[in-house]
TORKOL-4160 file (C-alpha; in steps of 0.2 Angstrom, whole numbers, padded with zeros to 4 digits, m for minus):
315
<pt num="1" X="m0103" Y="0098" Z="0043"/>
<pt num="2" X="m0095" Y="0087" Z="0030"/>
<pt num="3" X="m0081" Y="0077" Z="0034"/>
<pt num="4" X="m0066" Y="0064" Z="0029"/>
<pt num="5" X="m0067" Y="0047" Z="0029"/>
<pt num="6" X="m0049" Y="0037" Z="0026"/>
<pt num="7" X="m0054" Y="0018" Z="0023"/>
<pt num="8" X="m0036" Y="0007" Z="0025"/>
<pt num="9" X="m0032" Y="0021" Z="0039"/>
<pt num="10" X="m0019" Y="0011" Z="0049"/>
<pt num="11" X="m0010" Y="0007" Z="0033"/>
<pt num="12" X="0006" Y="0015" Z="0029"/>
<pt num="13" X="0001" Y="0030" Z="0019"/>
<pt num="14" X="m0015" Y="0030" Z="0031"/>
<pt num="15" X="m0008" Y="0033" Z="0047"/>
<pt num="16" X="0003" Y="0051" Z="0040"/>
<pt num="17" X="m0009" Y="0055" Z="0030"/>
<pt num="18" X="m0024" Y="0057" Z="0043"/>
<pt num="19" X="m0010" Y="0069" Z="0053"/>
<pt num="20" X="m0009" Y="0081" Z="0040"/>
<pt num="21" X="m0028" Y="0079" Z="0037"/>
<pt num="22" X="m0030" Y="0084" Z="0056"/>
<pt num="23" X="m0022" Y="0099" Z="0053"/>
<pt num="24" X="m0030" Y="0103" Z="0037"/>
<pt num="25" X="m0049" Y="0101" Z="0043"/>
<pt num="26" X="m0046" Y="0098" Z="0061"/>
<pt num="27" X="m0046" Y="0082" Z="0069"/>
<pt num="28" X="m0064" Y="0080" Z="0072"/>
<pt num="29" X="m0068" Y="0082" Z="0054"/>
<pt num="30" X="m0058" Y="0066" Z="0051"/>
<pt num="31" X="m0066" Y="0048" Z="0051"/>
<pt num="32" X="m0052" Y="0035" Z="0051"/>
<pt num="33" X="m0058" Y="0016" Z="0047"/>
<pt num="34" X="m0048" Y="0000" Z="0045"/>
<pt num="35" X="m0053" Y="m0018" Z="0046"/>
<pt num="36" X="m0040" Y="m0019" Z="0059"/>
<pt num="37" X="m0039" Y="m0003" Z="0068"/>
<pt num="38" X="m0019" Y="0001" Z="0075"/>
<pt num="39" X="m0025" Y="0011" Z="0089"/>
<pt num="40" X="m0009" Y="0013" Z="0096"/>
<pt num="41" X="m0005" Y="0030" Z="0088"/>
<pt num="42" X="m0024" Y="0036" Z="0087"/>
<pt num="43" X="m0025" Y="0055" Z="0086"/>
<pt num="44" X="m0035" Y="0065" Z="0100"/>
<pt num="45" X="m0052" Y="0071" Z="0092"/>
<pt num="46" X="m0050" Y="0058" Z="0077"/>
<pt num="47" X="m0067" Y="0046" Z="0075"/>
<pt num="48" X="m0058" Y="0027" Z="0074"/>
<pt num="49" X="m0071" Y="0015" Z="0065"/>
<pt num="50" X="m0068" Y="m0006" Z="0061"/>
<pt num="51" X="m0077" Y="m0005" Z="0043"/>
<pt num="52" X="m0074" Y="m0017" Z="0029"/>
<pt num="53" X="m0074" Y="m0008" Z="0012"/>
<pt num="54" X="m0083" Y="m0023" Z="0006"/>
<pt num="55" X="m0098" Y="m0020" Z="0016"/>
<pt num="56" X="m0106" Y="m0010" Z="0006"/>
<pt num="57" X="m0121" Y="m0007" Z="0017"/>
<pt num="58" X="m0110" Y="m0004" Z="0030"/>
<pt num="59" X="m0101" Y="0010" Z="0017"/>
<pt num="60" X="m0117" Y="0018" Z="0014"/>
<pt num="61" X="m0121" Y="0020" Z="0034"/>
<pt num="62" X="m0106" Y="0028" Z="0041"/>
<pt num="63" X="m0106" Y="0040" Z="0023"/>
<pt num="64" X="m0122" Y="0044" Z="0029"/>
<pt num="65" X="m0120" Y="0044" Z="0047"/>
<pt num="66" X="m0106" Y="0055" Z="0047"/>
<pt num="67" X="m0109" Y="0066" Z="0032"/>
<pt num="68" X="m0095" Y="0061" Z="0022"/>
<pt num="69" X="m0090" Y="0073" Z="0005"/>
<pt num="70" X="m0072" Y="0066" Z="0003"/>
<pt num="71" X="m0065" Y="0049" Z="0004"/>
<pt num="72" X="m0047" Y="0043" Z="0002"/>
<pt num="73" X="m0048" Y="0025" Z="0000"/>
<pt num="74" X="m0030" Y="0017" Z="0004"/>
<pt num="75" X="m0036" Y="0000" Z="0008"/>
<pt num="76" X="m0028" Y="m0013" Z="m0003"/>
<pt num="77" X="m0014" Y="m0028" Z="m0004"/>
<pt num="78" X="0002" Y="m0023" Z="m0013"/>
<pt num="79" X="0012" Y="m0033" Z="m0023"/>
<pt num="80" X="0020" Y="m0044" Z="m0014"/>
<pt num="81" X="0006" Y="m0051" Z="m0001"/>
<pt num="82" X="m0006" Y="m0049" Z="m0017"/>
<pt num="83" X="0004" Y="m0064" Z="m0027"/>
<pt num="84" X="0000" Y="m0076" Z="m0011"/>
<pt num="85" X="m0019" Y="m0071" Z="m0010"/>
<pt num="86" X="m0024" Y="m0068" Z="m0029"/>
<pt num="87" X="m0043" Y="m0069" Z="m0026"/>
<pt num="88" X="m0043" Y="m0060" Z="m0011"/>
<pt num="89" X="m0032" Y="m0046" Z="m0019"/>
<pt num="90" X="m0043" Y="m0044" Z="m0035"/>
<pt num="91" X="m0059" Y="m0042" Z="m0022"/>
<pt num="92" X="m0050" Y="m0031" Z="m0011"/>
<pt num="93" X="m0042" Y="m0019" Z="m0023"/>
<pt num="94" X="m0057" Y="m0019" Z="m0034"/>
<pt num="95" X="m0073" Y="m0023" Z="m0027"/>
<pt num="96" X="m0069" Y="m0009" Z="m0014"/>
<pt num="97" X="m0066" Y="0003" Z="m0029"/>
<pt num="98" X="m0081" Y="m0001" Z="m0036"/>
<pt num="99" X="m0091" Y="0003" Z="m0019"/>
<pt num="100" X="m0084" Y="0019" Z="m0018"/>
<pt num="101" X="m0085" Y="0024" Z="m0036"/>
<pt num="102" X="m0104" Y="0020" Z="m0035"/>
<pt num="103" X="m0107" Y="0029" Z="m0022"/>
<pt num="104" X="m0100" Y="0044" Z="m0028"/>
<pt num="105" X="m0110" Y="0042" Z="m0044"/>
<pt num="106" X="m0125" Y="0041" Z="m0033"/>
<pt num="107" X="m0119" Y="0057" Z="m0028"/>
<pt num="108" X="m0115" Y="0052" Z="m0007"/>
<pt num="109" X="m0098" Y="0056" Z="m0010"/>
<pt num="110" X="m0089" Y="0073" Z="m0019"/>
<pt num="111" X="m0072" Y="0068" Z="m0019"/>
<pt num="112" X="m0062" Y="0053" Z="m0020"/>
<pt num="113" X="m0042" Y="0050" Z="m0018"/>
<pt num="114" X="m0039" Y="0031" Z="m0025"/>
<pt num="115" X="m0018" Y="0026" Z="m0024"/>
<pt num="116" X="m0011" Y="0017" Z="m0040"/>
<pt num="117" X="0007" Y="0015" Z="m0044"/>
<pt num="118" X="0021" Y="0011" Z="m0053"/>
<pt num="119" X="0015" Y="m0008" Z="m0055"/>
<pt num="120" X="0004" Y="m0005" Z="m0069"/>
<pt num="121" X="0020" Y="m0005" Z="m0078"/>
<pt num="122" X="0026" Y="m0022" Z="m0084"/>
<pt num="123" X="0041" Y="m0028" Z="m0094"/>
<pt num="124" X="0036" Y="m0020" Z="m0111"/>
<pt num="125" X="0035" Y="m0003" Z="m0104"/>
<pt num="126" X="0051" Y="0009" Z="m0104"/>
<pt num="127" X="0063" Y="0006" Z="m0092"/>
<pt num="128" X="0068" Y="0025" Z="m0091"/>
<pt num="129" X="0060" Y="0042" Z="m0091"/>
<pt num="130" X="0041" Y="0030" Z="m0092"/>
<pt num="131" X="0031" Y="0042" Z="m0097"/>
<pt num="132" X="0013" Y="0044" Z="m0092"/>
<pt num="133" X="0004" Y="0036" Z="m0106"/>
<pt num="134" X="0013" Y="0022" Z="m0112"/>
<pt num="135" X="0013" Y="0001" Z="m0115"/>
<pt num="136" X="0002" Y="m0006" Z="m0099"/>
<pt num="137" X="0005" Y="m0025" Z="m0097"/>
<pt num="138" X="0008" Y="m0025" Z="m0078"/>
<pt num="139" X="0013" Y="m0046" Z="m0073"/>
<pt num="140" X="0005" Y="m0046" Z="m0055"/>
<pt num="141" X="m0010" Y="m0048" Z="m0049"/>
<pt num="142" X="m0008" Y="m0030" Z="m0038"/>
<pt num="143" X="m0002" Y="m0020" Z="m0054"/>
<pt num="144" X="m0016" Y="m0030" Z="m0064"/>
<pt num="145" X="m0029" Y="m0023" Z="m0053"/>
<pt num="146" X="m0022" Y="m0005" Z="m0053"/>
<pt num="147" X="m0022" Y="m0004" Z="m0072"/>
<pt num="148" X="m0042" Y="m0008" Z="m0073"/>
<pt num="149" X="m0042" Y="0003" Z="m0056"/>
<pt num="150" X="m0036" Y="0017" Z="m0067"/>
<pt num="151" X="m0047" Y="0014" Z="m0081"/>
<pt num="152" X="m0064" Y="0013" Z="m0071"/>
<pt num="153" X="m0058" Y="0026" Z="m0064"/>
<pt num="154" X="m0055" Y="0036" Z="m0079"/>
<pt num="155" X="m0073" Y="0030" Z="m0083"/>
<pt num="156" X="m0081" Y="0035" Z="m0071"/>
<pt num="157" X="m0077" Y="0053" Z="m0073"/>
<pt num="158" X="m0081" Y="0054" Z="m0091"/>
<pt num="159" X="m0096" Y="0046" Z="m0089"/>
<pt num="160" X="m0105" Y="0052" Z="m0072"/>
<pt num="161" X="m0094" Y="0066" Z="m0067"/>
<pt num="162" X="m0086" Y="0056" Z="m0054"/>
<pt num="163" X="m0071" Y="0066" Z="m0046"/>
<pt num="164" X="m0060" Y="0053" Z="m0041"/>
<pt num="165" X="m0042" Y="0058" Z="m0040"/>
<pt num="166" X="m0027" Y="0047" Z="m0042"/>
<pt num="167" X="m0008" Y="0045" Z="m0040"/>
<pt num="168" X="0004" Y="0031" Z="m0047"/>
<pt num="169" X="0014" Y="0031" Z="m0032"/>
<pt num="170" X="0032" Y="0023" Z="m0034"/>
<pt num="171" X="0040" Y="0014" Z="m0017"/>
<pt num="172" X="0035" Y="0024" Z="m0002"/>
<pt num="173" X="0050" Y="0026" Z="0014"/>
<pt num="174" X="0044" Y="0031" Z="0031"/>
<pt num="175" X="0050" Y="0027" Z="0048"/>
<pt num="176" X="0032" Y="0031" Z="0056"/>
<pt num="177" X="0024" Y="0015" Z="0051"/>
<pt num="178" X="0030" Y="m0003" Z="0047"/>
<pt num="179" X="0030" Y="m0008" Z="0026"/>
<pt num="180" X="0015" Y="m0018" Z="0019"/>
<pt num="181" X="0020" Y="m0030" Z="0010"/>
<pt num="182" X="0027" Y="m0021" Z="m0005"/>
<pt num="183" X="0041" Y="m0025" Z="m0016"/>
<pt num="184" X="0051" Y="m0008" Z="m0014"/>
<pt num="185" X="0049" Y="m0015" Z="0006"/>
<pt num="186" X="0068" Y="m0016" Z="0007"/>
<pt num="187" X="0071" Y="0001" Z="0005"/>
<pt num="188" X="0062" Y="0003" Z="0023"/>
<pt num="189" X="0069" Y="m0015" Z="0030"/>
<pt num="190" X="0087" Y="m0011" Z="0027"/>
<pt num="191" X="0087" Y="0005" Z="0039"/>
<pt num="192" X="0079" Y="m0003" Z="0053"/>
<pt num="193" X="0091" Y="m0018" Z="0051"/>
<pt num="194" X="0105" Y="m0004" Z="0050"/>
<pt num="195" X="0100" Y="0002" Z="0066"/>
<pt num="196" X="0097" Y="m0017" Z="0075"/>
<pt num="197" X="0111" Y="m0027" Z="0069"/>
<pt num="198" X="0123" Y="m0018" Z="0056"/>
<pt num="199" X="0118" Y="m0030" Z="0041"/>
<pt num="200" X="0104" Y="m0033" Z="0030"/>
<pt num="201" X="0098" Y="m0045" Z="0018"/>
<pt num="202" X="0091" Y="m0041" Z="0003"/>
<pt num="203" X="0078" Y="m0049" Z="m0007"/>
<pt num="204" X="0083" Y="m0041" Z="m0022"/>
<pt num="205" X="0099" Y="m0038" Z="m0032"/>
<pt num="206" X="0111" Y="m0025" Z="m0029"/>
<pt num="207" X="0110" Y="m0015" Z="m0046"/>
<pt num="208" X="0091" Y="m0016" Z="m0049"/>
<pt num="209" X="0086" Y="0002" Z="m0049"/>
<pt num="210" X="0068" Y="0008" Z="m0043"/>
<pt num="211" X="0059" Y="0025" Z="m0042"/>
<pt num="212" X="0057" Y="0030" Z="m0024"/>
<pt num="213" X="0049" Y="0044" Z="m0015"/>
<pt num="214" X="0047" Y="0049" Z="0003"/>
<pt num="215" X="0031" Y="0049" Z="0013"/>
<pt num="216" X="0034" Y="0067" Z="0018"/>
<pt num="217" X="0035" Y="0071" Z="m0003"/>
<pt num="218" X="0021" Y="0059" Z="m0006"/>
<pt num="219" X="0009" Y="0065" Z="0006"/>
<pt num="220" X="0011" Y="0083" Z="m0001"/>
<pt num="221" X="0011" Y="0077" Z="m0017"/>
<pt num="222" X="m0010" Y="0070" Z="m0014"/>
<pt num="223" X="m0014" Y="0083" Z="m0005"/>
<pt num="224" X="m0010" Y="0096" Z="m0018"/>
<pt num="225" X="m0019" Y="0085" Z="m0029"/>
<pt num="226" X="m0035" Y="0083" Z="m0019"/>
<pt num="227" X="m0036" Y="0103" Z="m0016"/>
<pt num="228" X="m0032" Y="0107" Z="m0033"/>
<pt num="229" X="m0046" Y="0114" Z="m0045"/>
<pt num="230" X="m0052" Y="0099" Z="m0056"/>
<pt num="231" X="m0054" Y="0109" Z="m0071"/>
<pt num="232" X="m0035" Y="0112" Z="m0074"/>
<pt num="233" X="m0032" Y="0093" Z="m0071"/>
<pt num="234" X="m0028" Y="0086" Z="m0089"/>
<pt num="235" X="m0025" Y="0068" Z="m0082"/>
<pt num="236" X="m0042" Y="0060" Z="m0077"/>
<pt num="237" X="m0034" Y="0041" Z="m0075"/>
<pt num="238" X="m0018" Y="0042" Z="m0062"/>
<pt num="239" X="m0003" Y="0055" Z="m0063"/>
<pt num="240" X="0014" Y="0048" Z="m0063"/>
<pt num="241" X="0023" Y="0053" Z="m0048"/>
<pt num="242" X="0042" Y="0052" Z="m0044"/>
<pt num="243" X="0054" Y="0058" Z="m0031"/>
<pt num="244" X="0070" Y="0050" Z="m0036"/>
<pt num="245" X="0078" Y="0032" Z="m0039"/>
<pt num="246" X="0091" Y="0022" Z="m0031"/>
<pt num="247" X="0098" Y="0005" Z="m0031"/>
<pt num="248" X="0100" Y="m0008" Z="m0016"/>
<pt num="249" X="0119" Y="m0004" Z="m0017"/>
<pt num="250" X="0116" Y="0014" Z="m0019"/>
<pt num="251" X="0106" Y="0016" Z="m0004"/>
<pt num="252" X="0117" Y="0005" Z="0006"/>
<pt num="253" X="0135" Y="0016" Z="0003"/>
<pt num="254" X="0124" Y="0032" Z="0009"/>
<pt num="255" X="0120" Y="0021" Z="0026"/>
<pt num="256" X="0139" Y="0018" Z="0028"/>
<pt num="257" X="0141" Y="0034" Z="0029"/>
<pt num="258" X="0135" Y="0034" Z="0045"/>
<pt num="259" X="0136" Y="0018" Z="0051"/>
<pt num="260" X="0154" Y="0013" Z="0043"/>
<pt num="261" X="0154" Y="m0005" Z="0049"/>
<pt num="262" X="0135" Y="m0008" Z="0040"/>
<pt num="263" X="0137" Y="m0021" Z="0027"/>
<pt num="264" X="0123" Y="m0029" Z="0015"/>
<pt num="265" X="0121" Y="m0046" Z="0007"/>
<pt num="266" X="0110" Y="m0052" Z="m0008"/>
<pt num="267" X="0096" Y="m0065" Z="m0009"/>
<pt num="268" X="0083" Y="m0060" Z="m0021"/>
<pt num="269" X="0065" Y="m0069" Z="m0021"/>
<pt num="270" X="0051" Y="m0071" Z="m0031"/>
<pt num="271" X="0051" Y="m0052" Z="m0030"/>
<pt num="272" X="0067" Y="m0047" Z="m0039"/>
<pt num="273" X="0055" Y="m0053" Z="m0054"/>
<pt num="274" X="0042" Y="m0040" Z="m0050"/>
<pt num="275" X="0056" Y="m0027" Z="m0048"/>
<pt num="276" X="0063" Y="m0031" Z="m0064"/>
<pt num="277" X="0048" Y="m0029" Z="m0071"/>
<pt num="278" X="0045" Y="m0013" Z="m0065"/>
<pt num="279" X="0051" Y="0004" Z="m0071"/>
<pt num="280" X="0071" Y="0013" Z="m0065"/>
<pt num="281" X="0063" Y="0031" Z="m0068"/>
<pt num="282" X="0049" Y="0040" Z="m0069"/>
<pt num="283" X="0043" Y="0055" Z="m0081"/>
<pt num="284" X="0031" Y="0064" Z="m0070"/>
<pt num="285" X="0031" Y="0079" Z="m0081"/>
<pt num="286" X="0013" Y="0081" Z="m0084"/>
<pt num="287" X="0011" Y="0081" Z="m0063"/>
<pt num="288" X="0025" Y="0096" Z="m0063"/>
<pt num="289" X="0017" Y="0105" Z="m0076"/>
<pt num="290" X="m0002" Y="0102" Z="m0073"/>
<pt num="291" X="m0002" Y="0108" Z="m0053"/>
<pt num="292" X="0016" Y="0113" Z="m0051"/>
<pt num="293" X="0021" Y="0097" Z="m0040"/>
<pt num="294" X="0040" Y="0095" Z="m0037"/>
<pt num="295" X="0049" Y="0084" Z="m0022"/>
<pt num="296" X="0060" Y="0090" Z="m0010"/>
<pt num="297" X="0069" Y="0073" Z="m0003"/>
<pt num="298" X="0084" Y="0069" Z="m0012"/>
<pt num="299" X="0094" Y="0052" Z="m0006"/>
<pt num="300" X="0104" Y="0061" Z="0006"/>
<pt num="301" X="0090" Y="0067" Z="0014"/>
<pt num="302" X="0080" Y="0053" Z="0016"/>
<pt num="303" X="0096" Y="0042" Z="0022"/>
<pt num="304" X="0096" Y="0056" Z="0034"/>
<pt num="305" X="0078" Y="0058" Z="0041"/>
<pt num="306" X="0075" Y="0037" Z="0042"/>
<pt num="307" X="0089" Y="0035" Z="0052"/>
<pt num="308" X="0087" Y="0050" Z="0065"/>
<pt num="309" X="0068" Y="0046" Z="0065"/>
<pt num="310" X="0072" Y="0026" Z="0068"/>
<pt num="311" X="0084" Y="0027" Z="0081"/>
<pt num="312" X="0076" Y="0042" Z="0092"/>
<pt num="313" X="0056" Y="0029" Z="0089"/>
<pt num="314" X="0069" Y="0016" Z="0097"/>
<pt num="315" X="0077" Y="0027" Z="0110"/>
């Protein structure tokens, strides 16, 4: 029977995304691969496999050993790690698309999921409301490679049919798995530290406002994409996807709520200039209209669920 394989499976979006997968196909329907398996939270019935997604011969053998129809390929280096390991970045977030893209148009694989994001935007785009097609001159090497991601992908359907489905995710919060180097990283960071020493650092200023969305909302939010009918798709390159946006400030005053005696201190790094470079708020309209997508996490919400979900991981 065919299955799923997630390549960057112990990744951050990779470790929830193979739950709800699980539930969705059933766990022994679900190849998860990673060229550093976490097995610390493997699931029962799930197939764990160390695979580089550039080996492409070694690609080729598990689609084939397994019967593979569908891929999600989440491996990649975000933004921050990205501008430390350029080459490496551009191979990894490329050459990997590539494999699978070929694969598929040599018709081993039906359906492909392929993560972009927010970082395709640069300093030229809108700041507000960006809307889906607009000014792309992204200024890091991660959003570079995500804008000719979108492209080849975009290509690859007009040309061969490819159906290769994707997402401009903004910065992802989740308690069940660490960060991965990302720029929006210190919305994840600061609850944690909340939690540990009543005080966080942060590397980016206090009023820079990003758009934000919670795992929960964004692992809906590629599922109802992957299961909707291609044909009523109208965006063949990445949808803009939003849940809300907040600023390091903001997010700290809903902590205090809770933990009162919380404070926050400001030292931004090089990655305040990726953040200022990077859109306050997204218009996902075309996502809303197209398959009916809407979040459900507000701030509130989010503040609520990391820090519950933190402190009973820790209890």
């Amino acid at each position: 029977m065919a299955k799923v394989l997630v390549i960057g499976s112990s990744g951050q979006i990779g470790v929830e995304l193979i739950e709800q997968l699980a539930k969705i196909h059933g766990s022994s329907k679900i190849i998860a691969s990673d060229i550093n398996l976490n097995l610390n939270r493997n699931l029962q019935g799930v197939t764990y496999l160390k695979l580089d997604v550039l080996d492409k011969i070694k690609l080729l053998e598990v689609i084939k050993k397994y019967n593979i129809s569908e891929v999600y390929l989440l491996a990649a280096l975000l933004s921050a790690v990205a501008e430390r390991n350029i080459q490496l970045a551009w191979d990894l977030n490329m050459k990997g698309l590539f494999h699978i893209l070929d694969l598929a148009k040599e018709k081993y694989i039906k359906k492909i999921f392929w993560p972009s994001s927010i970082a395709v935007f640069g300093p030229t785009s809108p700041k507000l409301i960006t809307p889906q097609t607009t000014i792309l001159e992204p200024s890091t090497v991660y959003g570079i490679s995500k804008m000719s991601g979108e492209r080849w992908c975009e290509y690859y359907f007009l040309k061969y049919g490819v159906d290769v489905r994707s997402l401009r995710y903004p910065g992802i919060i989740s308690y069940k798995s660490p960060p991965g180097g990302g720029t929006t990283d210190y919305a994840i960071e600061i609850f944690h530290s909340a939690i540990k020493k009543g005080r966080y650092e942060c590397f980016i200023d206090k009023d820079i406002e990003l758009p934000m969305i919670y795992m929960d909302d964004a692992i809906r939010a590629t599922l109802e994409l992957m299961n909707y009918e291609r044909k009523k798709l109208t965006v063949n390159s990445s949808y803009n996807i939003s849940g809300i946006s907040f600023t390091p400030k903001e997010i700290a005053s809903c902590i205090k709520r809770t933990y009162p005696n919380f404070s926050i201190s400001y030292k931004p790094d090089f990655r305040n200039e990726i953040a200022l470079s990077w859109p306050s708020s997204i218009d996902d309209s075309y996502a809303r209209k197209d398959w009916n997508w809407s979040h459900q996490f507000n701030l509130e919400k989010i503040t609520s669920q990391m820090l519950e979900g933190i402190s009973n991981s820790e209890a």
